[in-house]
N, C-alpha and C positions, 0 to 999 in steps of 0.2 A: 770629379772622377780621377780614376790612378794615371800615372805614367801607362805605357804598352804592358800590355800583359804577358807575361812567358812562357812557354810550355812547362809542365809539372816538376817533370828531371832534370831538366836543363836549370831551372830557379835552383831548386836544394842544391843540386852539382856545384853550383856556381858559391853558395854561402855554407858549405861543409867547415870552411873555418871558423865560422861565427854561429854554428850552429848551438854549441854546447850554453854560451852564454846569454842569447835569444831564449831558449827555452828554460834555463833557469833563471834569468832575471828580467826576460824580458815580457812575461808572463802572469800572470793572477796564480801567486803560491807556486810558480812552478817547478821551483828544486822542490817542497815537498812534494807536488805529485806525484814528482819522479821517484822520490825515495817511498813512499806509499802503497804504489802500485803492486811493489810483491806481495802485501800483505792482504792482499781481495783475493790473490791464490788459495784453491783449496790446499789442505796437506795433504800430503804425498803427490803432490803433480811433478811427473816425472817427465814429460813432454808437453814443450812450450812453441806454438807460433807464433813470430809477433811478426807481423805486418807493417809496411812503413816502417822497420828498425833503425833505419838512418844511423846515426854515431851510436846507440845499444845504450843511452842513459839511463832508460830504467833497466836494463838486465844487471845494473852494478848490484843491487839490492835483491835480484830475483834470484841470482846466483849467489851470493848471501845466505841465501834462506834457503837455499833449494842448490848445494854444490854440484851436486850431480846431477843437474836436471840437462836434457838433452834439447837445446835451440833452433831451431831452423827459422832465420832471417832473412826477411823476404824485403828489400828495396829496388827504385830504379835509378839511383844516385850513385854512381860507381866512388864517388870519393867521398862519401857520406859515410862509406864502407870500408875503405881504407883507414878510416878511422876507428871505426868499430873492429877491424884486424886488430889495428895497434892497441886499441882500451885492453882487447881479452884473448892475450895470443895467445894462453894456455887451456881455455875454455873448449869447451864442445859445442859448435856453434856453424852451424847448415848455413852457407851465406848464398843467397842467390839471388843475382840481379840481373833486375826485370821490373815487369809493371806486376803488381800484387791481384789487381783486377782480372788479370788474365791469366793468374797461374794455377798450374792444377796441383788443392791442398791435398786431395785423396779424402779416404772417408773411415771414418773412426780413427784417426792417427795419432787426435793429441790429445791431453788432458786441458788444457786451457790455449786458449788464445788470447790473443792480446794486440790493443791498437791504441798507440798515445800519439794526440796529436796529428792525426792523420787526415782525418775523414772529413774535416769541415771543407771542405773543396767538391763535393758531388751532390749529385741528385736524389730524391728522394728513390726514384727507378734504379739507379745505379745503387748505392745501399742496400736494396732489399735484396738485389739478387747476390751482391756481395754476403749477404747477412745467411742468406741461404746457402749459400757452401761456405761457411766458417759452421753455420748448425752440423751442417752433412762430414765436416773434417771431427769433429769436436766425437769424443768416446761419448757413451750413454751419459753417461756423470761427467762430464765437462761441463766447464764454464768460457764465458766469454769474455772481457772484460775492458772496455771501450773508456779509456779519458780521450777526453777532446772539447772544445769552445764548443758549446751549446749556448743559444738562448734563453736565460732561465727571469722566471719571473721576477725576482727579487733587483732584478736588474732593467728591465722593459715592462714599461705598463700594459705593451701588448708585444708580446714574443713573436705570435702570428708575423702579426704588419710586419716587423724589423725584419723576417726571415723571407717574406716575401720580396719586400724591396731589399734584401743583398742579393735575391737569385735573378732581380729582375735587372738590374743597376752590372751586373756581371752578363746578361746577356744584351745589354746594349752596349759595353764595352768590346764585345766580341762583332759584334755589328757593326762598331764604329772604326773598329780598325781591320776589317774586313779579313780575319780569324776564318779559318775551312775547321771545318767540322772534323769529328773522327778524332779530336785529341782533344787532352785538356790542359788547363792554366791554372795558376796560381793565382787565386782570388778566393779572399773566404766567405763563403757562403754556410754558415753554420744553420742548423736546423734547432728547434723551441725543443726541451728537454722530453715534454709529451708527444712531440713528430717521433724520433729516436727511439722510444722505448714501444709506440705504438709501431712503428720498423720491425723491431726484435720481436714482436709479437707475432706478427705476420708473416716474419721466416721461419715460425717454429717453436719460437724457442717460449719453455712454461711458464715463466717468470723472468721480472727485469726489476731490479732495483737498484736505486741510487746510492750509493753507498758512501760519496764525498763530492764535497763541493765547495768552493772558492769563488764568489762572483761566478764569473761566465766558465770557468772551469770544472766542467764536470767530469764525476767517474761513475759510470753504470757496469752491473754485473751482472750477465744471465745466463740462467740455468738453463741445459738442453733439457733436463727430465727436474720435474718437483720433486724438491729432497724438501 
């Protein structure tokens, strides 16, 4: 088992420096994902959420592709953000920190959403209501567009089993160093690529498909309405 486990903000806060090169080389393909991700945007998406934005590595490319697209970046790393000031002091970009779980996105606001690297740390419960107001934020023809550490088969003979023992092995580490409830920690707990997209179903949303993948590195895409 790990060292002590940390609370969620307080972890990233703390490795805002090292954040940039963990994600791209610390990762399965992960400067490409980063550079990738703009191109699962439909065209014309003119308003973007991204959730968990942390240092804004993939908006270098989303902005690229989309100059004038209008950002609202939602973390709870105050220095994670300080970074992402410095990347795009020219950009148009909604910064607001806080926990992303708990903030209110409003409803029909954006054309796509977006979450890299974020979500392997919760519950399948937490997820689904999470998944439920990204549908309710997201316009009729929005998308949503999720990379993140999934368990995928090509990698685990049984995805299941692995994903039940990280959730199980993360709640005896909370037990063992006698962790109170009501917050979370940094511990990944990823979910099997079929938990995920059966998720996305269940909040709504008409369709989910996988659109890239790297080992354990997934990116899925889903449609609020069937186009």
């Amino acid at each position: 088992m790990q060292d002590r486990l940390e609370e969620m903000s307080a972890f990233f806060n703390a490795r805002a420096e090292e954040y940039d090169v963990r994600h791209t080389g610390g990762i399965d393909a992960g400067e490409e994902s980063k550079r990738l991700l703009a191109s699962f945007l439909p065209e014309g998406t003119r308003t973007l959420l991204d959730l968990g934005v942390g240092t804004g590595l993939e908006l270098v490319e989303v902005f690229h592709r989309f100059p004038d697209i209008s950002v609202t970046g939602i973390d709870g790393a105050p220095k994670m953000l300080d970074k992402l000031r410095e990347r795009f002091p020219n950009q148009e970009i909604r910064i607001l920190c806080g926990d992303y779980l708990a903030a209110d996105f409003g409803s029909g606001c954006y054309d796509a959403v977006l979450t890299a690297m974020t979500l392997h740390h919760y519950t399948h419960a937490v997820k689904l209501a999470l998944y439920k107001r990204i549908y309710d934020a997201l316009t009729d023809t929005g998308v949503y567009l999720e990379n993140d550490f999934m368990l995928s088969a090509s990698e685990f003979p049984d995805p299941q089993r692995e994903e039940e023992r990280l959730f199980a092995e993360y709640e005896a580490l909370k037990r063992e160093q006698h962790l109170p409830g009501g917050a979370y920690y940094h511990f990944d707990t990823p979910c099997t690529v079929d938990n995920q997209i059966k998720l996305l179903l269940a909040a709504g949303f008409a369709r989910v498909e996988e659109v890239w993948g790297v080992r354990n590195n997934i990116t899925l895409r889903a449609y609020k309405q069937e186009v």
